[in-house]
N, C-alpha and C positions, 0 to 999 in steps of 0.2 A: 548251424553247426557245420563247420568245414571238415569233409571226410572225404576221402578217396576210394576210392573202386577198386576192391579185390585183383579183377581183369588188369587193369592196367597196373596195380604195381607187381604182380605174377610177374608182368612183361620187362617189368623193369628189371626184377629181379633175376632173370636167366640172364640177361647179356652186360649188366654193370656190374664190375667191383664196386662197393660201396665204401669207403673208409672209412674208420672210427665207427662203424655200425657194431651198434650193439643186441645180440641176437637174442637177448635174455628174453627181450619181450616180441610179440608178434609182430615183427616186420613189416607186415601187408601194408598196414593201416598207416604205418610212420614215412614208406616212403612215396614222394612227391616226383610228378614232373613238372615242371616248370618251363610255362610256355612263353609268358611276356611279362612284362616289369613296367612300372607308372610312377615317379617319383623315389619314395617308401616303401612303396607296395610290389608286391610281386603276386602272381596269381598261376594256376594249376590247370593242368588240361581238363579238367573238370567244372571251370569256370569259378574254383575259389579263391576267395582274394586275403591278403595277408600282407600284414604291417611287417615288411624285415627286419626287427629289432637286432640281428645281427651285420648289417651290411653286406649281407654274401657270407662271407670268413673273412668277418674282423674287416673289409674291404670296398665295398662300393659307396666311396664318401658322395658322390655326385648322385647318387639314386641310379634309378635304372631306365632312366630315358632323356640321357642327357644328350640334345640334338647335337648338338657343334661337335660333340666328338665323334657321334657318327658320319657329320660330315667330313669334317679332319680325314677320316681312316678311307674314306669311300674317294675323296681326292689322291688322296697318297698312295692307293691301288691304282689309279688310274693313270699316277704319274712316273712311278717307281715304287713296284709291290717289294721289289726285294734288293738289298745288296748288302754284300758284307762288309767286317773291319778288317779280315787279315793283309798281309802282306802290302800294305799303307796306303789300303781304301778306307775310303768313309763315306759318308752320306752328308746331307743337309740337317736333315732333321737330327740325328745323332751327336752331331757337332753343338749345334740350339741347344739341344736339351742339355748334354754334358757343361754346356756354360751357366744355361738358367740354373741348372742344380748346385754348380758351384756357386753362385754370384746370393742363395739364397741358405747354403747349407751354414753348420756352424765354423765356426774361424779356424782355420788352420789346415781346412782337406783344401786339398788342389788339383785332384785330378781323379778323372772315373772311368771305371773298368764293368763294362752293361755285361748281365745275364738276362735272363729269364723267370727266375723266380726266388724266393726271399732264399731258400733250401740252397739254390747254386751261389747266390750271392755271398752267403755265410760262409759252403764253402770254396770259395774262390779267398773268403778272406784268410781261411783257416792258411791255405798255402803261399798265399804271398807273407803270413809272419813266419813260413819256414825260410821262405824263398830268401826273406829279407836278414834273419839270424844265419844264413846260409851265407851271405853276404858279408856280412860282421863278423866270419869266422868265428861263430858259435853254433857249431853244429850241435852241439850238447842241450842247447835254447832252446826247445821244440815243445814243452809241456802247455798244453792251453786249459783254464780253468775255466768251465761255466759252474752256473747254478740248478740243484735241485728245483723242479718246478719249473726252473726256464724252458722255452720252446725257440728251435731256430731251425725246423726242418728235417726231413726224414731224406734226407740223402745220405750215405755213407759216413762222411764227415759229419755234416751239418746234424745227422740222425744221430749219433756220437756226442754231439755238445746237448742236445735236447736232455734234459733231466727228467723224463718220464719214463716210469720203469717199462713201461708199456710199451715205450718203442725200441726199447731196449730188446727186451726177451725174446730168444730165437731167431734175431735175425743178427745176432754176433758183436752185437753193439756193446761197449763203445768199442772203437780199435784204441790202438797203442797213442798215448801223449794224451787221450783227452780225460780232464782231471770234472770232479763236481764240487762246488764246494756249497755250504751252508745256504738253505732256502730263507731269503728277505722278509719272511711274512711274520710280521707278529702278532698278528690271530695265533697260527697254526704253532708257531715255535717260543714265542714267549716265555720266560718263566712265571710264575704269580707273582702279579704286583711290578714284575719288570719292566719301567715306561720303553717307551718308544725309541729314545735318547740313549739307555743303558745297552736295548737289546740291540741298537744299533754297532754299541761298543764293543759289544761281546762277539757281536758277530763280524767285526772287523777284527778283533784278536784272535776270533779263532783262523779268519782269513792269513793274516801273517803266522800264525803258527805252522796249516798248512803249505805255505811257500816255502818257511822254513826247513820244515820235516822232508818237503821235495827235492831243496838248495834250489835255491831262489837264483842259479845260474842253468837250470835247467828249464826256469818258467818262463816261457814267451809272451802269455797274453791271457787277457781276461776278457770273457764275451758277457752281457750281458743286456736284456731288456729296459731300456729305464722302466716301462708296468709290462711284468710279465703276462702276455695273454693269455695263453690257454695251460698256461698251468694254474689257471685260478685268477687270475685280476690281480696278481700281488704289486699292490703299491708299494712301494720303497717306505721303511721307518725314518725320522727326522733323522740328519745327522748322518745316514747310512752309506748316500756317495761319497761324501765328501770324505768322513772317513778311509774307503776304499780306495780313492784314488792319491791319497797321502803314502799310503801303501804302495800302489803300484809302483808312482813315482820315485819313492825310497829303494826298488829292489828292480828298477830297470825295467817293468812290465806293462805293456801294450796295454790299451785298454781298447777294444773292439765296441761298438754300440748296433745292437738289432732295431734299427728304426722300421722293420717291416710291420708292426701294427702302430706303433705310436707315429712315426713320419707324417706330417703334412695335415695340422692340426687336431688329432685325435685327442692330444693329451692339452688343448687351449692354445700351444705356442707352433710352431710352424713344426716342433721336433721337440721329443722327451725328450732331448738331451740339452734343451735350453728351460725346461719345466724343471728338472731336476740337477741342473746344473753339472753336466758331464760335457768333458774336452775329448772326444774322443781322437784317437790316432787314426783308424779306422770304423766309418759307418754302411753300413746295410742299409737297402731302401726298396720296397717292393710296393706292392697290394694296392694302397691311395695314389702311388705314385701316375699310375693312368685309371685311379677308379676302378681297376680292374676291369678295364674293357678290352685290354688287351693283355697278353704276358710280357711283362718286363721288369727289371731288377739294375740293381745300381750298386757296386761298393766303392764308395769316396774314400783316396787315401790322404795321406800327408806327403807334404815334398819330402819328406826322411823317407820315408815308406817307398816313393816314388822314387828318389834319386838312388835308392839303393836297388830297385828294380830293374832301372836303366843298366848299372854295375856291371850286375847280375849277367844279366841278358848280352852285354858283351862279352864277357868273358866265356859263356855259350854258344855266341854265336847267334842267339835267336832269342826270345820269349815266348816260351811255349807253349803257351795257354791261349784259351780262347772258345767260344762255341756257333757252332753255325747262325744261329739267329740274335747274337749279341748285336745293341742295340738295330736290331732289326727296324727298319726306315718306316713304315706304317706305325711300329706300334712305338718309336720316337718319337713321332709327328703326334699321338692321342697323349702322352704324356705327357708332351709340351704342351697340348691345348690345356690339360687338366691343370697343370700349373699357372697358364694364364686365367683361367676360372676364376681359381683361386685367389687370384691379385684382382679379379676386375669385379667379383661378387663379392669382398674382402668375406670371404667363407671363414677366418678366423676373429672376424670381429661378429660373424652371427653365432659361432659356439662358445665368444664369450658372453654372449646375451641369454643364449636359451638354455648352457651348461647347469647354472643354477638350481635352474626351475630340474631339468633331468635329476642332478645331485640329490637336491629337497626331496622331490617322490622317491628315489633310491633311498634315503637316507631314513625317510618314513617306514619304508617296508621291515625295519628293525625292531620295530613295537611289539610285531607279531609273535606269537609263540612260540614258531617255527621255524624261528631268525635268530642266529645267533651272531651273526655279524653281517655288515655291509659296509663296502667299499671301493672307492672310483677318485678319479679328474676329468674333468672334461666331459668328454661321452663315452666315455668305460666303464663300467661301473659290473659289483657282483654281489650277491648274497650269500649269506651261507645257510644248508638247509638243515638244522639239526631236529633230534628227536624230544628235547628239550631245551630251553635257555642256559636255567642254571650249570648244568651240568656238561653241556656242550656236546654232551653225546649224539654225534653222526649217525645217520639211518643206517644199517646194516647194508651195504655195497651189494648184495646178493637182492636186496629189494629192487633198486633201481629210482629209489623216489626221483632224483632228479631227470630222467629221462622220464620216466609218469609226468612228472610237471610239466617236462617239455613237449610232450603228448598234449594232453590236457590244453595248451596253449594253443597249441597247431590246431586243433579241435574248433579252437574260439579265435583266428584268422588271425593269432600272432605266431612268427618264429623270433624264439631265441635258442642258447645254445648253454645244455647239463655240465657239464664237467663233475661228475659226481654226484656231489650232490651242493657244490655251490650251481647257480644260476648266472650268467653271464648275459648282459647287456653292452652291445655295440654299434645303436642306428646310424645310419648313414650320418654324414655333417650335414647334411639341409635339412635334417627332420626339424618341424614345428614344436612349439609350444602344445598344441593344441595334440598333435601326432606324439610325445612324449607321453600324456596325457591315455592316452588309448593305449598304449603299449604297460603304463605301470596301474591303468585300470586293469588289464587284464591280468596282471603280475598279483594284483591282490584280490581278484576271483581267483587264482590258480591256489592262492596260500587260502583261500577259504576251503576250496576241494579240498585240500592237504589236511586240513584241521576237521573239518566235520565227516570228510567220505574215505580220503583214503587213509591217513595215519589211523581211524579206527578197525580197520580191517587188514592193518600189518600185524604178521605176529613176529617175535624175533626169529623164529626159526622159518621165515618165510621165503 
């Protein structure tokens, strides 16, 4: 049994913020230090070891001891730790990579603008579609629609298009122009009986309804995840983009894409938006993009988007954006490597191989009692934890089952990651057959605890 030491997470506990920590249940136990990483595996200052069935956050597709990138970054320190892009510097590695990402992204972006993290990427995009209706002399242009459930970061803006009410409250979210429209899932929003195809329709109608009800000369853009991560795993219904972007295109509206967890084979194709067949005007690119071994972020635009930035920025005088550490030259140089990985280990022909076999165990866990849905592509995948099948009725939020489970897990030297009380799955892209195998073994000891130890000892008023 993997447990941690009172002592040491005390210590933890007085000098880190934790985010998303949930305080309902005794904290001690839940949280971890994390000293080193082996493949899959990561392990604890206490010497316990643990299958990462989330890749970090949604993020370490290459594991956690992939040599060639630490050599990469230990060179790249050695040769030029730092320089920036303002005022018409560049770098080496920065240039690399800004080509490799175009020469691999989907058709039609031409040129990229580095951050740091998926939250600045978003929004950086959020202001170049004001920048660019600014341009077009449609100041009036400014409204940006995401979705309920969608997640794109907790910065100002970016915390603003997030559909989570949670990051909403109290901290004054959203500001002014950002709109939310209809959450994709139809699990969760379905009528009875309504396939996949209708609820798709319906949720495209009510999309142009809302455009309409806004004046569809006020709406700039539409952000959206092709699988939403942490608002639950919501795959897309049949039928649902393509609908969507018939819309946008009819009423003049951007279509932005968050490739911060689907990018660079997560969803089987190199990018959600070639799995689910989206053109984007604008993409986001964070997390896989260096394995997360270092911070970096990417938004690719189109030459429209571009040429009207140029405009723009004369008519200023300047372009006046920008951040100290964009594409920052070491952590260019690890991003580049990870993409040549990627090409030379064809890392997307091994998650079409083992995706399968991951789907199959995910797909089995629905049998169970305590399952009333599951859902994935690729190596994404989620459950859902209810308190019965038929009925579909959800554990009372005040229990916590899904953090219990997640508990319960960490216990038995797996992490994954609650969101409620569905259950989310995201191993790194090298994980095994065999490492798949370990991870939804453990998934169906935790649904056994659930069924014999702890769903009998919830009461509803618990």
């Amino acid at each position: 049994m993997n447990m941690l030491s009172n002592s040491n997470a005390e210590r933890d506990a007085r000098s880190i913020v934790h985010p998303y920590s949930n305080l309902s249940l005794d904290s001690r136990e839940r949280l971890l230090t994390i000293v080193k990483g082996d493949g899959c595996y990561v392990e604890d200052d206490q010497g316990n070891r643990y299958l990462e069935g989330m890749a970090g956050l949604w993020c370490t597709s290459l594991g956690f001891s992939e040599e060639r990138l630490a050599e990469v970054a230990s060179t790249q320190l050695r040769t030029l730790p730092y320089y920036h892009l303002f005022n018409h510097r560049s770098t080496e590695p920065s240039i690399n990579l800004a080509e490799k990402l175009l020469e691999i992204a989907p058709e039609g972006l031409s040129k990229v603008l580095f951050a740091n993290s998926g939250s600045e990427a978003n929004d950086q995009a959020v202001k170049l579609v004001w920048y660019y209706n600014n341009q077009k002399g449609r100041p009036e242009k400014k409204k940006i629609l995401s979705r309920w459930r969608g997640y794109h970061g907790v910065t100002v803006a970016a915390g603003s298009l997030t559909g989570l009410p949670a990051n909403h409250a109290d901290f004054d979210l959203p500001i002014k122009n950002i709109l939310h429209a209809d959450c994709p899932s139809h699990y969760h929003h379905a009528n009875p009986g309504e396939t996949e195809e209708d609820f798709a329709a319906r949720l495209a109608e009510s999309l142009e309804a809302q455009i309409l009800a806004e004046g569809p000369e006020t709406v700039a853009a539409l952000i959206a995840e092709p699988v939403s991560g942490s608002g639950g795993v919501i795959v897309p219904p049949k039928g649902y983009y393509e609908r969507v972007q018939e819309i946008l295109k009819k009423y003049d509206i951007l279509l932005v894409a968050d490739e911060v967890i689907c990018g660079f084979g997560r969803t089987g194709k190199m990018f959600g938006c070639e799995t689910f067949g989206l053109k984007p005007d604008i993409m986001t690119v964070a997390k896989a993009l260096s394995s997360s071994y270092l911070p970096i972020s990417a938004t690719l635009v189109s030459d429209e988007i571009y040429d009207a930035m140029v405009d723009e920025s004369r008519k200023q005088g300047v372009f006046a954006h920008g951040v100290t550490y964009a594409g920052h030259p070491v952590c260019a140089a690890v991003a580049l490597e990870t993409l040549k990985i990627y090409e030379e280990r064809d890392i997307l022909g091994h998650v079409a191989e083992v995706s399968p076999h991951f789907l199959e165990r995910l797909h089995r866990l629905g049998a169970h009692p305590h399952v009333s849905h599951t859902r994935g592509v690729g190596l994404i995948g989620a459950i859902e934890l209810v308190v019965d099948k038929e009925s579909r009725r959800p554990f009372p939020p005040e229990q916590g089952v899904g953090a219990r489970i997640q508990l319960h897990l960490q216990r038995n030297g797996v992490i994954v990651r609650a969101l409620r009380d569905a259950v989310a799955f995201c191993p790194p892209l090298i994980i095994s057959k065999a490492e798949i195998d370990v991870l939804f073994d453990a998934m169906e000891n935790a649904l056994k605890y659930l069924e014999q130890e702890l769903a009998p000892r919830l009461s509803p008023s618990e």
